[in-house]
N, CA, C and O atoms as CSV, one atom per row, in Angstrom:
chain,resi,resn,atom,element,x,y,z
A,1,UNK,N,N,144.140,-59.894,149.509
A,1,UNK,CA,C,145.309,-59.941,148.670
A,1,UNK,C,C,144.871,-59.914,147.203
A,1,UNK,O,O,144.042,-60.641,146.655
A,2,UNK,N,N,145.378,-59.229,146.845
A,2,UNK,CA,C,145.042,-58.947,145.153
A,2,UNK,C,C,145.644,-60.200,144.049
A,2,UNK,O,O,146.396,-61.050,144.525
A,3,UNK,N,N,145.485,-60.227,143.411
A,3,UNK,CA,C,146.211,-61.172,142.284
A,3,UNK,C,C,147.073,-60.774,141.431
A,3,UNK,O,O,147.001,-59.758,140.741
A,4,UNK,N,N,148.028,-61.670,141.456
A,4,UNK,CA,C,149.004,-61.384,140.681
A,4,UNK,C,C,148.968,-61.138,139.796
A,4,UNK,O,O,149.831,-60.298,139.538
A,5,UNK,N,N,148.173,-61.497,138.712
A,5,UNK,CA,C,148.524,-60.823,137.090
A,5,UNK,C,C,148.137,-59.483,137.328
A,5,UNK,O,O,148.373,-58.862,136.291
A,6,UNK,N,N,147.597,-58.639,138.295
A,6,UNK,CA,C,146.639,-57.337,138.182
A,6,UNK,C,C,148.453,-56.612,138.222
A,6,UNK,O,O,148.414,-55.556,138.853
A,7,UNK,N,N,149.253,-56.789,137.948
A,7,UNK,CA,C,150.738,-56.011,138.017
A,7,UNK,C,C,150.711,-55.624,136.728
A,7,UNK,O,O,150.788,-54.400,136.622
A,8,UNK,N,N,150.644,-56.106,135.880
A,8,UNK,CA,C,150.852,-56.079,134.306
A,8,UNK,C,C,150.080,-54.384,133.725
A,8,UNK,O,O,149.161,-53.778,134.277
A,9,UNK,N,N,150.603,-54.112,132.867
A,9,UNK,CA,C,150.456,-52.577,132.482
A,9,UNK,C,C,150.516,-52.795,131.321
A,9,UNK,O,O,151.158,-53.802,131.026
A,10,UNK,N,N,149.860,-51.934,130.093
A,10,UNK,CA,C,150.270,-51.501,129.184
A,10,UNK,C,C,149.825,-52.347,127.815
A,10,UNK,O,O,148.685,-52.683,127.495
A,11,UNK,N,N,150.468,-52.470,127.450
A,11,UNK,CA,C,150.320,-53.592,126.154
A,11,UNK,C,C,150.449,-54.496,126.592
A,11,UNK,O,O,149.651,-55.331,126.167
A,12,UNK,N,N,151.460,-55.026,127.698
A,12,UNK,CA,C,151.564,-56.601,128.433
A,12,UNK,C,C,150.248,-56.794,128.715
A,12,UNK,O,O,149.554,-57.649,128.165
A,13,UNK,N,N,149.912,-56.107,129.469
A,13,UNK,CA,C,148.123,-56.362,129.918
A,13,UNK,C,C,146.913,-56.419,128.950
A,13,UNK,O,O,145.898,-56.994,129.342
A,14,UNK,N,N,146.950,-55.771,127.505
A,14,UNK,CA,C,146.284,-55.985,126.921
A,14,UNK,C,C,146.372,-57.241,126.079
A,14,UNK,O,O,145.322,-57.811,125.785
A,15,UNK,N,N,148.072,-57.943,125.475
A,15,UNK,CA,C,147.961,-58.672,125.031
A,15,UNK,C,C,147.468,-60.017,125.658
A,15,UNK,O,O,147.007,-60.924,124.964
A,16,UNK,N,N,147.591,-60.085,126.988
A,16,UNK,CA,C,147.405,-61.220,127.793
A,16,UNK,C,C,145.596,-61.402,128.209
A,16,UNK,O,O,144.863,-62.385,128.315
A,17,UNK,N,N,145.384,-59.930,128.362
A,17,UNK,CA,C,143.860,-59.826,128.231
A,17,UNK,C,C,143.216,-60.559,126.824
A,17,UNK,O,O,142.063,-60.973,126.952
A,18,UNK,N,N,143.824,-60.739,125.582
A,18,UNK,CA,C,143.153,-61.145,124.555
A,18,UNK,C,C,143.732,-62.731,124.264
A,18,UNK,O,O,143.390,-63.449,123.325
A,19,UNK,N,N,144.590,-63.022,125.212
A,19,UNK,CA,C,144.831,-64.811,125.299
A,19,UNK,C,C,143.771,-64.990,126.410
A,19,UNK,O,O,142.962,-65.868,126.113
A,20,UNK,N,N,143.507,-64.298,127.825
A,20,UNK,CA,C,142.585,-64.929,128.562
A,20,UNK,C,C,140.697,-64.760,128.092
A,20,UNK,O,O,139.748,-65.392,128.554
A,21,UNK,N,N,140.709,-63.682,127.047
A,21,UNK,CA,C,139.573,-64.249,126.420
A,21,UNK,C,C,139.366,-64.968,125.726
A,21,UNK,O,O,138.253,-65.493,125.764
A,22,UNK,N,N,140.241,-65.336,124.815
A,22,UNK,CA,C,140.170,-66.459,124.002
A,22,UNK,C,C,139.978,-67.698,124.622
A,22,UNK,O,O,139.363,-68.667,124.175
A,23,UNK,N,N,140.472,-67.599,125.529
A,23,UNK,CA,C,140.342,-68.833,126.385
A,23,UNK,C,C,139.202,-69.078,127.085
A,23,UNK,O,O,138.998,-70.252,127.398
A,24,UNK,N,N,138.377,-68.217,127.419
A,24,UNK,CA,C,136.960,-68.080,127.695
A,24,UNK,C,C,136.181,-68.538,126.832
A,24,UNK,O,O,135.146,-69.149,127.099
A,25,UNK,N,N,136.697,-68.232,125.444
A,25,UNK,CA,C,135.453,-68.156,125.003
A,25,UNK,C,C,135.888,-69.830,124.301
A,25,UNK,O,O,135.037,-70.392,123.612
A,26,UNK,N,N,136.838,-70.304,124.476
A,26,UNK,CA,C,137.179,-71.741,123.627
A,26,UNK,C,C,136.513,-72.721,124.492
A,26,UNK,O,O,135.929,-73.710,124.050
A,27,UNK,N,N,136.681,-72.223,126.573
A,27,UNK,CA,C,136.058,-73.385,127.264
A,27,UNK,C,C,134.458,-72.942,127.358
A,27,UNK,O,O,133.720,-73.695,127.994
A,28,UNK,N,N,133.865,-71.684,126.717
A,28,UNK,CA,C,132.347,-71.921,126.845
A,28,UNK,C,C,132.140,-73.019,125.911
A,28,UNK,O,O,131.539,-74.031,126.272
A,29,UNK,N,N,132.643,-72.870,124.622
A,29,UNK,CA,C,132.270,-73.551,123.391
A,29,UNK,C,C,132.341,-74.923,123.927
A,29,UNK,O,O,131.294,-75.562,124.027
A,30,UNK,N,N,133.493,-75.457,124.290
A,30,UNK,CA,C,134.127,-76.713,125.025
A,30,UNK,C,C,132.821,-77.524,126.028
A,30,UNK,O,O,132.436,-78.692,126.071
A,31,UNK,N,N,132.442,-76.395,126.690
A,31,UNK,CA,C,131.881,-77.089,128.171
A,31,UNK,C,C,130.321,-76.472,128.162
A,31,UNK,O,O,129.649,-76.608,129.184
A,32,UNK,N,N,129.899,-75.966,127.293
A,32,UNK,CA,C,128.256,-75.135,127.303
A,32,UNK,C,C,127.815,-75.470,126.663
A,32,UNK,O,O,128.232,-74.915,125.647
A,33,UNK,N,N,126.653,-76.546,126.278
A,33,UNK,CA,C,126.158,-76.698,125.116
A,33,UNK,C,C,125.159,-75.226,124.662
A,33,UNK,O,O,124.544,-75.093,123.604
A,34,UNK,N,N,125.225,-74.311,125.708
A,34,UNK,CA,C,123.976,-73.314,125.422
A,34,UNK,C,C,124.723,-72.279,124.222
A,34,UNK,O,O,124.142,-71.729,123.286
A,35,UNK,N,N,126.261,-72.200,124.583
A,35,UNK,CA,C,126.749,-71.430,124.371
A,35,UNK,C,C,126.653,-71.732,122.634
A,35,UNK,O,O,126.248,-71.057,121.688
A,36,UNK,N,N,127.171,-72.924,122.751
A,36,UNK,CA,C,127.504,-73.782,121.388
A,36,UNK,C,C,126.239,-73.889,120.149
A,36,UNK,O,O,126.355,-74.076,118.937
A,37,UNK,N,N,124.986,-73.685,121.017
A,37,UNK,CA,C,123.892,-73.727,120.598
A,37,UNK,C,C,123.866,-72.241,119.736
A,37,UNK,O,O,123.786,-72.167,118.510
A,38,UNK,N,N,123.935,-71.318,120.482
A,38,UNK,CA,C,123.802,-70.289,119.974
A,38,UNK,C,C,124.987,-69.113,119.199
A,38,UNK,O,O,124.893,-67.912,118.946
A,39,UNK,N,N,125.880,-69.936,119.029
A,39,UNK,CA,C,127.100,-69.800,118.508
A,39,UNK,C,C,126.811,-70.115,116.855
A,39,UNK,O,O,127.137,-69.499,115.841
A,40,UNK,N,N,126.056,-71.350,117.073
A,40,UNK,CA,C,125.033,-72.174,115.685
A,40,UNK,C,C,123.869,-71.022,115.146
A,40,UNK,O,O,123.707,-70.779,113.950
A,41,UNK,N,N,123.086,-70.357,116.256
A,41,UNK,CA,C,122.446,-69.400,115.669
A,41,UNK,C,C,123.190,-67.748,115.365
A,41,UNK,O,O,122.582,-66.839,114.801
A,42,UNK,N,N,124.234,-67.675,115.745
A,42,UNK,CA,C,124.952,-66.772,115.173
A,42,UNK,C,C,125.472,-66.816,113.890
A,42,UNK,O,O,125.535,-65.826,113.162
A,43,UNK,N,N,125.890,-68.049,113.553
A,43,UNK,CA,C,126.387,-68.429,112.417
A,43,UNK,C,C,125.174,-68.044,111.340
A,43,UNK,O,O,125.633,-67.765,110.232
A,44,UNK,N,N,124.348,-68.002,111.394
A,44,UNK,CA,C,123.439,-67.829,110.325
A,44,UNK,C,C,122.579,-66.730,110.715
A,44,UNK,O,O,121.805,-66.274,109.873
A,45,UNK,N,N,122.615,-66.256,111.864
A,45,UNK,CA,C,121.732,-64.997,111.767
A,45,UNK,C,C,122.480,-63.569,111.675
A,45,UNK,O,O,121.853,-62.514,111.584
A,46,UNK,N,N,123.861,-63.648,111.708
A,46,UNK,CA,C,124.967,-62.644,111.304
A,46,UNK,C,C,125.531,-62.394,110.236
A,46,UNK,O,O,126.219,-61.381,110.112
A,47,UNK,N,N,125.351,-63.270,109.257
A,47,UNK,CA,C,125.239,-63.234,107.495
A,47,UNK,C,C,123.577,-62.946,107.378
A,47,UNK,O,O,123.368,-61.826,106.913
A,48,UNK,N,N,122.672,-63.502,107.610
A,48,UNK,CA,C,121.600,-63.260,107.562
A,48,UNK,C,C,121.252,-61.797,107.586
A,48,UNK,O,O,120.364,-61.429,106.818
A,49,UNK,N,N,121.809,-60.952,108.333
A,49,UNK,CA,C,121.630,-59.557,109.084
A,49,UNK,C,C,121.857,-58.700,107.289
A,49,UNK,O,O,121.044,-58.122,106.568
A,50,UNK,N,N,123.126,-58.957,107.149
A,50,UNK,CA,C,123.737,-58.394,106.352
A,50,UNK,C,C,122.771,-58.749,104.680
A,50,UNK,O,O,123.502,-58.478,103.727
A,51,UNK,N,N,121.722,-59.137,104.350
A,51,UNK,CA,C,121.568,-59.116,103.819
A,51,UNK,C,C,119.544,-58.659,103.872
A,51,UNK,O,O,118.827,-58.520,102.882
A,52,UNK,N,N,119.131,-58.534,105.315
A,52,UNK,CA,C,117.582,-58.030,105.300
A,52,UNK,C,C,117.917,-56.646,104.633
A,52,UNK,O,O,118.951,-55.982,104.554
A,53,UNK,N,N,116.538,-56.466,104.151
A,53,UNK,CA,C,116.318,-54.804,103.910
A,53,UNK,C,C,116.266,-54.223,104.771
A,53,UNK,O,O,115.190,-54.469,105.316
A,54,UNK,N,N,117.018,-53.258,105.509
A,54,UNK,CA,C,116.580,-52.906,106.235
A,54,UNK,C,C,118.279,-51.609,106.437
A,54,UNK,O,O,119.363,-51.652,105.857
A,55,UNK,N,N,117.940,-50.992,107.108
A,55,UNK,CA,C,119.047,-49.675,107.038
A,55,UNK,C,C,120.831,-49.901,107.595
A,55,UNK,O,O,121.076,-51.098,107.746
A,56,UNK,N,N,121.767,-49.184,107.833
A,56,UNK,CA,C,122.580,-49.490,108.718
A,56,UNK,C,C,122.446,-49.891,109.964
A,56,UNK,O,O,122.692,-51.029,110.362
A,57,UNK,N,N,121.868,-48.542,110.932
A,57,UNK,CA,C,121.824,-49.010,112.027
A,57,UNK,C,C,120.137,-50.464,112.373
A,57,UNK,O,O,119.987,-51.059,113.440
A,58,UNK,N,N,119.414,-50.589,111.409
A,58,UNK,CA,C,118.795,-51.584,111.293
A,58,UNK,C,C,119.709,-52.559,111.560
A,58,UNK,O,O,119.655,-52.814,112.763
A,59,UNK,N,N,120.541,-53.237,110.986
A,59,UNK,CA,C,121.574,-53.999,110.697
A,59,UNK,C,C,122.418,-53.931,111.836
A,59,UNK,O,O,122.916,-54.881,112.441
A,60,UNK,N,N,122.505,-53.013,112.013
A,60,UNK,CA,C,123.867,-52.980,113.079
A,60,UNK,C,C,123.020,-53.606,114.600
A,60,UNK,O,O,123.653,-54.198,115.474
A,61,UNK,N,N,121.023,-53.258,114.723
A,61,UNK,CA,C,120.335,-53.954,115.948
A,61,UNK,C,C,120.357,-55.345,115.566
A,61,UNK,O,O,120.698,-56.105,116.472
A,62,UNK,N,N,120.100,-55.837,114.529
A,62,UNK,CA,C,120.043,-57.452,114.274
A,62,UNK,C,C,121.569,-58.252,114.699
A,62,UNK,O,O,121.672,-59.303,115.333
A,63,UNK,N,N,122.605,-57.468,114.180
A,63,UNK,CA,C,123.828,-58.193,114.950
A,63,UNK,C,C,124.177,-58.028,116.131
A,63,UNK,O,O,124.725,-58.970,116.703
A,64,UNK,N,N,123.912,-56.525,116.972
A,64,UNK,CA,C,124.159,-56.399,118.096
A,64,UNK,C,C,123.149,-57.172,118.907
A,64,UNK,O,O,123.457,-57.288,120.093
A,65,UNK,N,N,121.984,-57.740,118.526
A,65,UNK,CA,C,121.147,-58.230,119.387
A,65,UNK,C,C,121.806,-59.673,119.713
A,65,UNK,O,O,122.025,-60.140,120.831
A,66,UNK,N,N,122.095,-60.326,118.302
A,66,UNK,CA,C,122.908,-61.468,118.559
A,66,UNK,C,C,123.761,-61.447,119.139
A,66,UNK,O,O,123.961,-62.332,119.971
A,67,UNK,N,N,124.752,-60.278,118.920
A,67,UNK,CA,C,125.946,-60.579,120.071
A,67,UNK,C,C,125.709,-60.297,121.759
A,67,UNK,O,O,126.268,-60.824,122.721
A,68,UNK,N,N,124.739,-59.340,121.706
A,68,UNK,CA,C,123.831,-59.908,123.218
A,68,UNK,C,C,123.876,-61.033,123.794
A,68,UNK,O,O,124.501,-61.584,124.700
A,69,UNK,N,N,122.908,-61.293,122.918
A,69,UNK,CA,C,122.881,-62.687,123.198
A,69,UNK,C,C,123.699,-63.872,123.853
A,69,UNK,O,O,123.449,-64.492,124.887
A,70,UNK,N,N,125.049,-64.054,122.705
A,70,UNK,CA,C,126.049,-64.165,123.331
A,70,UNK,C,C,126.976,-63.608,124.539
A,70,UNK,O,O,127.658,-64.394,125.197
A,71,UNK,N,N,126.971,-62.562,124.733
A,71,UNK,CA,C,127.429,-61.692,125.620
A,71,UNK,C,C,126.794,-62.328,127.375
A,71,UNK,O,O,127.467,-62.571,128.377
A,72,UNK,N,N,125.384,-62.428,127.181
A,72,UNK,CA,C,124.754,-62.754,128.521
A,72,UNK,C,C,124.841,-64.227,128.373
A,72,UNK,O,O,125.238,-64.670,129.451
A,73,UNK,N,N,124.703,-64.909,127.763
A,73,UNK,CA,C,125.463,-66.470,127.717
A,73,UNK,C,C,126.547,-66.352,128.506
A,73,UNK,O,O,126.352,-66.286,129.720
A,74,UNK,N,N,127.573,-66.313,128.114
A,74,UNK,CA,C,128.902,-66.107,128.637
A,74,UNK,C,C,129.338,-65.788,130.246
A,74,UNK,O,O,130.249,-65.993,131.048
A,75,UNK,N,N,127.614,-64.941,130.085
A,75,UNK,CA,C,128.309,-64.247,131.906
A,75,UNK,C,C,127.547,-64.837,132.695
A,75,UNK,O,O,127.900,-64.873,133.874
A,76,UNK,N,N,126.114,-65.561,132.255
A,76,UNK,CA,C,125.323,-66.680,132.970
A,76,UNK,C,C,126.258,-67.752,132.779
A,76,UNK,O,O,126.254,-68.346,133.858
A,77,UNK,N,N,127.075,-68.342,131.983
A,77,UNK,CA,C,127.537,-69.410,132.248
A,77,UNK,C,C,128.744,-69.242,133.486
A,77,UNK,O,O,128.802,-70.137,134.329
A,78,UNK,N,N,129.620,-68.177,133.564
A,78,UNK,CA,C,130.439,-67.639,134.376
A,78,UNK,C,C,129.872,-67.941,135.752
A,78,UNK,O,O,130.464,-68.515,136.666
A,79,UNK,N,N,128.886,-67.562,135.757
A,79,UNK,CA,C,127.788,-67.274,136.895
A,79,UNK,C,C,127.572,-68.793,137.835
A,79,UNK,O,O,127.625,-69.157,139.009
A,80,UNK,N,N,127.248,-69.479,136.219
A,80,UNK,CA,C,127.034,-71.036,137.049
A,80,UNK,C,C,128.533,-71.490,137.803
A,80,UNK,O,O,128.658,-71.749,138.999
A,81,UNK,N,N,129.774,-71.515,136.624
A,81,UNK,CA,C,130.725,-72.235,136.937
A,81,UNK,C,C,130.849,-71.484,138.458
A,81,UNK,O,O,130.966,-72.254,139.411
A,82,UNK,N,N,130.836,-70.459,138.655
A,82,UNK,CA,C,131.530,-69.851,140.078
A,82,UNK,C,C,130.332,-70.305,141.410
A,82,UNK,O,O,130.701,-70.617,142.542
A,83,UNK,N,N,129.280,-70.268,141.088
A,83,UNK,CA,C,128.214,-71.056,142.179
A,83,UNK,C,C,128.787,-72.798,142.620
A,83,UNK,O,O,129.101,-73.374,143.661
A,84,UNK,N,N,128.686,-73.171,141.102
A,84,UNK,CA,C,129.536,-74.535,141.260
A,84,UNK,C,C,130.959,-74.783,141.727
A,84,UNK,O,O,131.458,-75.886,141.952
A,85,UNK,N,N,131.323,-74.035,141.798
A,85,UNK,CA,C,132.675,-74.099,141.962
A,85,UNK,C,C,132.830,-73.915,143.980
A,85,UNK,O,O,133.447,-74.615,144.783
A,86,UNK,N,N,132.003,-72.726,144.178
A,86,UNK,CA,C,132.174,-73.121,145.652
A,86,UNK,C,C,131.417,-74.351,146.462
A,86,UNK,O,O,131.742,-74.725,147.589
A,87,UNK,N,N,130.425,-74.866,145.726
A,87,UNK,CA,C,129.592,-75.773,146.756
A,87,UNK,C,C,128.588,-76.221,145.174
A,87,UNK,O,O,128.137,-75.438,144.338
A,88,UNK,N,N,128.475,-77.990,145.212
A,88,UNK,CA,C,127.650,-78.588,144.430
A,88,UNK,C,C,126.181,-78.898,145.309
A,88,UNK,O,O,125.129,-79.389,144.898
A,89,UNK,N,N,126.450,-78.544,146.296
A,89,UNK,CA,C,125.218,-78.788,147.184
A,89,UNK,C,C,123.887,-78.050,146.629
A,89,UNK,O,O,123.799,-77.156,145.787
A,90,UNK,N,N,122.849,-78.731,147.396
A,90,UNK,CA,C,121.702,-77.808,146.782
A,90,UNK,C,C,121.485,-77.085,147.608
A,90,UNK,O,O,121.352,-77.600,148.718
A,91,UNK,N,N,121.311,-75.267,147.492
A,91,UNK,CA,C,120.925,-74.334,147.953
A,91,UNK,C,C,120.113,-73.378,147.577
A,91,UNK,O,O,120.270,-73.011,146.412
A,92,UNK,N,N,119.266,-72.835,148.209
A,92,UNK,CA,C,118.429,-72.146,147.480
A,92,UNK,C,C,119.200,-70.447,147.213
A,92,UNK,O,O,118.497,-69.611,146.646
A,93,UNK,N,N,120.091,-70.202,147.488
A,93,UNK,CA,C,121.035,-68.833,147.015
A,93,UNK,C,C,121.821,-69.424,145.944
A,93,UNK,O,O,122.434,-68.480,145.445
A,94,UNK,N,N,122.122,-70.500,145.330
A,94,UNK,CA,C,122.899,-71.297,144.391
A,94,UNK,C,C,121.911,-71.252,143.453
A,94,UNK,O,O,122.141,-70.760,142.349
A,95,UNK,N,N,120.829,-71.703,143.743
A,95,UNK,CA,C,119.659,-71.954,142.787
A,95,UNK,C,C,118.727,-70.331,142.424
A,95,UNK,O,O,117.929,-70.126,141.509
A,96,UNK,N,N,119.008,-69.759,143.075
A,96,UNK,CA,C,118.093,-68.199,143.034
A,96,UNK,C,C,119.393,-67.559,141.674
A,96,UNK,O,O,118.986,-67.091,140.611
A,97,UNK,N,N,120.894,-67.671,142.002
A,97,UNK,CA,C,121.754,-67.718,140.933
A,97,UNK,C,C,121.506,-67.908,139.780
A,97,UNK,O,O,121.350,-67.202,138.784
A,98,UNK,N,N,121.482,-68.999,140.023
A,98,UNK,CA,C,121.812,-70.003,138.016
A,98,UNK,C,C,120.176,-69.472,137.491
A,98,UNK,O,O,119.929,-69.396,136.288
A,99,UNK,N,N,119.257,-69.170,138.419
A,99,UNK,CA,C,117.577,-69.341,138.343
A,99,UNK,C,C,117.853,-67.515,137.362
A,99,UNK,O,O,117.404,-67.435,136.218
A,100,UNK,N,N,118.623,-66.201,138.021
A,100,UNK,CA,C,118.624,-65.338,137.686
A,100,UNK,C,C,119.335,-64.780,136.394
A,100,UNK,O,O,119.182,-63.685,135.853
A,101,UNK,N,N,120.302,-66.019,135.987
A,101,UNK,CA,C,121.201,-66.169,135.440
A,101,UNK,C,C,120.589,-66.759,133.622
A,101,UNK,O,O,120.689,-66.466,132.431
A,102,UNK,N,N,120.093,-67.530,134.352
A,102,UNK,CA,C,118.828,-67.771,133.129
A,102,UNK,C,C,117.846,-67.134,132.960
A,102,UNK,O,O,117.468,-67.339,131.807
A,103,UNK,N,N,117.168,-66.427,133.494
A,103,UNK,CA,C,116.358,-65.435,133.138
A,103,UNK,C,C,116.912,-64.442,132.792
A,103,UNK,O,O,116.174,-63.556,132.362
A,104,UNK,N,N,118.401,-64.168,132.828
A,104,UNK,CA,C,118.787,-63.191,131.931
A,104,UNK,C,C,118.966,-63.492,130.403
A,104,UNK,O,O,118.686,-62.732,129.477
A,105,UNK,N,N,119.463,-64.693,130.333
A,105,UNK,CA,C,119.331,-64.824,128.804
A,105,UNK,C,C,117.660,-65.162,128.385
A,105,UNK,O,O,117.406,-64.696,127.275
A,106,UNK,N,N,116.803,-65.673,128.853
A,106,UNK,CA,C,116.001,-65.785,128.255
A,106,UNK,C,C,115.380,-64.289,127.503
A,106,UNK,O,O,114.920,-63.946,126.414
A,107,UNK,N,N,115.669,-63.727,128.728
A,107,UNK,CA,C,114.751,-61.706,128.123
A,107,UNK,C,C,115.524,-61.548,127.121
A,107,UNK,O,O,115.051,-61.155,126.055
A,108,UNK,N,N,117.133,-61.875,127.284
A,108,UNK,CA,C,117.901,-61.565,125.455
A,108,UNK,C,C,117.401,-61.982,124.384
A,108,UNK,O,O,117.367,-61.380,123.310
A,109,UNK,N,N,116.765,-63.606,124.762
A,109,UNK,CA,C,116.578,-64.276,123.651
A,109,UNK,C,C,115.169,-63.354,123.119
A,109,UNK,O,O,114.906,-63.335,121.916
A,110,UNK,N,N,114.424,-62.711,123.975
A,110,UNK,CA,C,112.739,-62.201,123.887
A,110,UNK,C,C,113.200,-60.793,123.176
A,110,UNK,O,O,112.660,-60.381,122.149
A,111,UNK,N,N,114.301,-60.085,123.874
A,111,UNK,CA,C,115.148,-59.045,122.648
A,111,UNK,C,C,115.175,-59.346,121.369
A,111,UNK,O,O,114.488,-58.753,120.538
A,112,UNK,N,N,116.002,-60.332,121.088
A,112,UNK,CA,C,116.625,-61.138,119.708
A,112,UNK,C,C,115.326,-61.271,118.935
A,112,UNK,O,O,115.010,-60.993,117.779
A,113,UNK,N,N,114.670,-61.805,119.993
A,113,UNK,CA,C,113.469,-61.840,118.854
A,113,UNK,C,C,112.172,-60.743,118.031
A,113,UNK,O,O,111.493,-60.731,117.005
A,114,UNK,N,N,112.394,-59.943,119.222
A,114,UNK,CA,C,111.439,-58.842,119.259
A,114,UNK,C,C,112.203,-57.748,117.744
A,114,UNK,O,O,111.735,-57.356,116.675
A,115,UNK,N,N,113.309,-57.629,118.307
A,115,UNK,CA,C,114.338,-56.534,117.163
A,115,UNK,C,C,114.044,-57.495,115.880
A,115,UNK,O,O,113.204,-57.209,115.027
A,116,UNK,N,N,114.823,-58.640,115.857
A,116,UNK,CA,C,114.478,-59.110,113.973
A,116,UNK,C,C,113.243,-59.416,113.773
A,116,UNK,O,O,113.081,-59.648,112.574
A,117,UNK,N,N,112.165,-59.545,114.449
A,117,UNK,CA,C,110.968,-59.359,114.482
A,117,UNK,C,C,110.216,-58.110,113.823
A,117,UNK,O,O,109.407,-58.114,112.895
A,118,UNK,N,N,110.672,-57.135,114.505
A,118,UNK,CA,C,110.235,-55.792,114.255
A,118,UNK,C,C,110.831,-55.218,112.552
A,118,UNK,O,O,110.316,-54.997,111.455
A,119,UNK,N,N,112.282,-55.159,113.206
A,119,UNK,CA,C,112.952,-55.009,111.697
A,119,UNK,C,C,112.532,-55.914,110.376
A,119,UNK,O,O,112.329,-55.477,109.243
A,120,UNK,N,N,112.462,-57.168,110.776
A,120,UNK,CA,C,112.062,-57.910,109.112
A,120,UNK,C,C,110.525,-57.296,108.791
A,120,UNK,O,O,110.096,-56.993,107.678
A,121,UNK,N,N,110.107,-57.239,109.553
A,121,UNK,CA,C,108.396,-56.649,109.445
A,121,UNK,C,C,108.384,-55.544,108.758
A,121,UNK,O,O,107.568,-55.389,107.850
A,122,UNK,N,N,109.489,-54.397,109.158
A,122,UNK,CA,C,109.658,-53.100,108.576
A,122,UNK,C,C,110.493,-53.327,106.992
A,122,UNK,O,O,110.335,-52.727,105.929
A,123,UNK,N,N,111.336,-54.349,107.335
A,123,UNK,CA,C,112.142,-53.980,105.980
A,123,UNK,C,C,110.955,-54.863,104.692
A,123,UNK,O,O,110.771,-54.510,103.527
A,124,UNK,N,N,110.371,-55.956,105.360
A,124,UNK,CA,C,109.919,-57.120,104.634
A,124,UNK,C,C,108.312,-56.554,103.938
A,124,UNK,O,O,107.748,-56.951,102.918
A,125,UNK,N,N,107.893,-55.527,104.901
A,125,UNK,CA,C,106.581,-54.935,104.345
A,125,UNK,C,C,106.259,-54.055,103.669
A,125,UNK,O,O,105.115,-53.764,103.320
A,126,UNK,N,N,107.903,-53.189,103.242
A,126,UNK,CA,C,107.821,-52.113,102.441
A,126,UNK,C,C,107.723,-52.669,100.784
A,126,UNK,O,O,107.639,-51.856,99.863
């Protein structure tokens, strides 16, 4: 059986699509400290961006890396709540989850770092 809101069309569906993200993204902040954490490093590495030497699309990898970042936050945390949500028990398919789930953000974070890494090197050594 499908779900009910999947009826909605049109602009109804888009406006309601941008209340149920908001709402996503108010209970990561709410309930993730990871999220919240790096919400803190957005805050300063997304003004930060905007001011390295470094080109447009330079600029445009330093913020998109951050919003990566965030992006795989969001869907590892998704990831946990729905493991948790069927069974708090310990399992090793629960745990291979949250285990894969975090190793996805960590390679973002090894992205994040590698790109403003690379870029400050390029803009910072000319």
């Amino acid at each position: 059986m499908e779900s009910p809101y999947k009826g909605k069309r049109g602009l109804k569906r888009l406006w309601n699509a941008l209340f149920y993200s908001w709402a996503g993204l108010q209970a990561a902040y709410k309930n993730e400290d990871a999220f919240r954490q790096e919400v803190m490093l957005a805050v300063i590495l997304i003004p930060l961006a905007c001011f390295v030497p470094a080109s447009a699309i330079g600029k445009v990898l330093l913020i998109g890396s951050v919003l990566l970042l965030l992006i795989v936050e969001l869907l590892n945390s998704a990831i946990e709540a729905t493991v948790d949500r069927i069974s708090l028990e310990n399992h090793s398919l629960a745990k291979r989850a949250k285990d894969i789930g975090s190793a996805a953000v960590l390679l973002t974070l090894f992205n994040l770092a590698l790109v403003w890494g690379m870029i400050l090197y390029e803009g910072l050594g000319r």
